[in-house]
C-alpha positions in Angstrom: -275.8 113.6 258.4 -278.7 115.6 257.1 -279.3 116.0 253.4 -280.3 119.5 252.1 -283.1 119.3 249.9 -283.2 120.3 246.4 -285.8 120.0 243.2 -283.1 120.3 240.3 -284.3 121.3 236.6 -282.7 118.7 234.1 -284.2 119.2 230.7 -281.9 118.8 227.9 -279.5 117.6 230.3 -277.3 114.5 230.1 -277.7 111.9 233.2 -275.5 108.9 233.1 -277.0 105.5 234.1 -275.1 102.4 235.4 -277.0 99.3 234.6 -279.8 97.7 233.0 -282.3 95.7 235.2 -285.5 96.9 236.5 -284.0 99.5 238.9 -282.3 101.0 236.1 -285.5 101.4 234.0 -287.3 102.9 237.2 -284.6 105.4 237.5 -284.6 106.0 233.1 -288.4 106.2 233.3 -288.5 109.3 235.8 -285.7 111.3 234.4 -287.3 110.8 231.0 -290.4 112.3 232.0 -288.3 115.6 233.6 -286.6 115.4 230.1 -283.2 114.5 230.7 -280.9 113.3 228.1 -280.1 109.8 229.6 -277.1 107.3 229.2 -276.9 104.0 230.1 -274.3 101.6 230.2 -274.4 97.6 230.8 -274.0 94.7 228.4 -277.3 93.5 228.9 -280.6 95.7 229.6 -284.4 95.0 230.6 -286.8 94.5 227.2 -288.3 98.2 227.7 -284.8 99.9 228.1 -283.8 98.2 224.6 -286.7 99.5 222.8 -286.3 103.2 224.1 -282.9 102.7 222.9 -284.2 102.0 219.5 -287.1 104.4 219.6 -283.6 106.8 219.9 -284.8 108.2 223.2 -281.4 107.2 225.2 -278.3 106.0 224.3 -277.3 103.1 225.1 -273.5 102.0 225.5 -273.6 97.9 225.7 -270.4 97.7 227.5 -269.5 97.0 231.0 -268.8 100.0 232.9 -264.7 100.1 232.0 -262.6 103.2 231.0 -263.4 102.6 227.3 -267.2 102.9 228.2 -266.4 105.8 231.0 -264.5 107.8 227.7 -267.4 108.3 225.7 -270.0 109.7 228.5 -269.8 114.1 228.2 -270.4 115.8 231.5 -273.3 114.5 233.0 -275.0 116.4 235.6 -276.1 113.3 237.5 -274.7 109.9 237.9 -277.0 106.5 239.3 -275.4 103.5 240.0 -278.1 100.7 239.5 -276.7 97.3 239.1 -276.1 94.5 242.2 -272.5 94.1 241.9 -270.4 96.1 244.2 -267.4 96.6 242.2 -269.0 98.4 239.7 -271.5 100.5 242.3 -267.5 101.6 244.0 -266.1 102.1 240.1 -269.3 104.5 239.6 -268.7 106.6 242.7 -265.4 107.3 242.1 -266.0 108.0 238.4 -268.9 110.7 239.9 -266.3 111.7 242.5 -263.2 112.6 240.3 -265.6 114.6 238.3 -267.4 116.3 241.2 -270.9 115.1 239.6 -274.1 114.2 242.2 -273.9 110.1 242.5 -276.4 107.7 244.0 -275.8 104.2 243.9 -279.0 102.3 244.4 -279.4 101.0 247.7 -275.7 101.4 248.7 -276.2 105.2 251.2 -272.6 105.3 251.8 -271.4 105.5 248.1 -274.0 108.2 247.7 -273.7 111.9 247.5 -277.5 112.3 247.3 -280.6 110.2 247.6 -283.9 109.9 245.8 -286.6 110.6 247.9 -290.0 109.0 247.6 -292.5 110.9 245.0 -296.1 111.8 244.7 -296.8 113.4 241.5 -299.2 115.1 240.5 -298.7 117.1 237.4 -296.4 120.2 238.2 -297.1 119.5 242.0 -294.8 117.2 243.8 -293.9 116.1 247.1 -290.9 114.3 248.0 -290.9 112.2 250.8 -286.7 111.5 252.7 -285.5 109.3 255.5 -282.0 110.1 254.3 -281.8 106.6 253.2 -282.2 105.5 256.7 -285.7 103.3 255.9 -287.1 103.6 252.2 -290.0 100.9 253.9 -290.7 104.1 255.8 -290.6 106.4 253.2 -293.1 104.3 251.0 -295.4 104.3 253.3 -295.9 107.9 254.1 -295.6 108.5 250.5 -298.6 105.6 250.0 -300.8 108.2 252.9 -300.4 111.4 250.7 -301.2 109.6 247.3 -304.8 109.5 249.1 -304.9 112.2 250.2 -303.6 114.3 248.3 -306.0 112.9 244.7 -305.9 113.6 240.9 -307.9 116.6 241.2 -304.5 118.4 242.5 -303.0 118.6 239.2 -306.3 120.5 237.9 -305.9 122.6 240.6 -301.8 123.5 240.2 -302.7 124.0 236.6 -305.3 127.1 237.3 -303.5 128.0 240.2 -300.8 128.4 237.2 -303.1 130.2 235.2 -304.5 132.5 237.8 -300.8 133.5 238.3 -299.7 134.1 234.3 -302.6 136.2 234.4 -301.4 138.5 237.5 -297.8 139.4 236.6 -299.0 142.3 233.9 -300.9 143.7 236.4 -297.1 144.6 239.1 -299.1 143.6 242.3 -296.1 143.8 245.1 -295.0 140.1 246.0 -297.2 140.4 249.4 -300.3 141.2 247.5 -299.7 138.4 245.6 -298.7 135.7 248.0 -301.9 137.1 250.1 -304.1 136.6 247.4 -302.8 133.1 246.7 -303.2 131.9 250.1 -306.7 133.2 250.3 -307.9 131.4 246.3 -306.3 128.5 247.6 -308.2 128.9 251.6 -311.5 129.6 249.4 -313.0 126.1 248.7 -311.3 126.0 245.3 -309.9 122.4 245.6 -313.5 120.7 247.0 -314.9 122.6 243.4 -312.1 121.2 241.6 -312.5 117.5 243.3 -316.3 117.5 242.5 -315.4 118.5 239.1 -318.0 121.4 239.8 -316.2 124.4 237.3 -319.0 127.1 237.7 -318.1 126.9 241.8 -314.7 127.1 240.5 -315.2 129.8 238.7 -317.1 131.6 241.8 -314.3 130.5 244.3 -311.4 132.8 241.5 -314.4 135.6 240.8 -314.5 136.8 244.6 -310.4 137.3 244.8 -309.4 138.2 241.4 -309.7 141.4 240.4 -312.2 142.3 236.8 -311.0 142.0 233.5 -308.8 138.6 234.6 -310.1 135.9 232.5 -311.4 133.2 234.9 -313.4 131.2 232.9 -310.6 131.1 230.4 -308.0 130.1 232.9 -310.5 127.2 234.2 -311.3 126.0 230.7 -307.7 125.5 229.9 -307.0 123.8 232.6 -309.5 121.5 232.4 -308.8 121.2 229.0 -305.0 120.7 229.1 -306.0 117.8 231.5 -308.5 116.1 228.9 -306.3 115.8 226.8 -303.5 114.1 228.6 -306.0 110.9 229.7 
């Protein structure tokens, strides 16, 4: 069965997870970094899970996962099953299912109403990598290709490219002007600049396609900056 696929926004959103071992804290670790408001439930969690629980940045419901835990969860938007037991991973699923929520249980495809697909990140770029759960060891390793090759110095370059496009809408170009002009700042030798960590020739590569009065050193700066900052 093929799997549509789909980057959902969860900010500010609550996400329920089942369990407390180390796949549980790979799983709380992501969604905190896209923001999401995240539950767990099991009696016992992993060292780093209890301190984020402390540091009030989830909640944490120290029960098994019974009705009187499954009564104080509010409308998640996603549900993960992350334990080894397989009567709680089935108890999970059908909780997601008699609410109509998005469920995947670690490891277990067929309780699953979606997967997680292997990630690169790189700042606001990412590319998700799917065997529809067929072979994760597959998966890994494509994903372990386009870490190389696609470096760092993409999430300088996603961050002008950002720029570079706050700094278009006031000026109404039609959509195809636009996506034309993208395609040739990105064709233009912008990401060899930004991998050299050569700015003026960044700079240059934005000058010859932008039109005058955008503020190219400004965007460039910024980016560069915002990225100084975050090491």
């Amino acid at each position: 069965m093929k799997a549509y696929p789909l980057m959902m926004l969860i900010h500010d959103k609550p996400v329920l997870v089942v369990g407390g071992g180390r796949v549980a804290l790979r799983k709380v670790r992501s969604l905190l970094e896209c923001g999401a408001q995240v539950t767990i439930i099991s009696p016992e969690v992993e060292d780093e899970l209890r301190d984020l629980a402390a540091q009030g940045r989830i909640r944490w419901i120290a029960e098994s996962f019974g009705e009187g835990a499954q009564e104080s969860i509010l409308n998640p938007v996603l549900i993960f099953g992350a334990t080894d037991q397989r009567d709680v991973n089935v108890r999970t699923s059908r909780f997601a299912a008699e609410r109509g929520v998005p469920c995947n249980i670690a490891d277990v495809p067929e309780l699953c109403t979606f997967t997680v697909p292997a990630v690169v990140a790189r700042g606001d770029l990412t590319i998700a990598v799917s065997t529809g759960g067929a072979s994760p060891a597959l998966a890994r390793r494509i994903r372990e290709r386009l870490e190389v090759e696609f470096g760092p110095e993409y999430e300088k370059l996603t961050r002008i490219l950002a720029g570079v496009r706050e700094a278009l809408i006031p000026l109404g170009y039609s959509s195809d002007r636009n996506r034309e002009l993208f395609f040739r700042i990105v064709d233009s030798g912008l990401i060899e600049a930004v991998r050299a960590n050569d700015w003026q020739r960044a700079v240059s590569a934005l000058r010859s396609y932008l039109p005058e009065g955008v503020a190219v050193e400004q965007i460039v700066r910024e980016a560069v900056d915002h990225g100084a900052g975050e090491d």
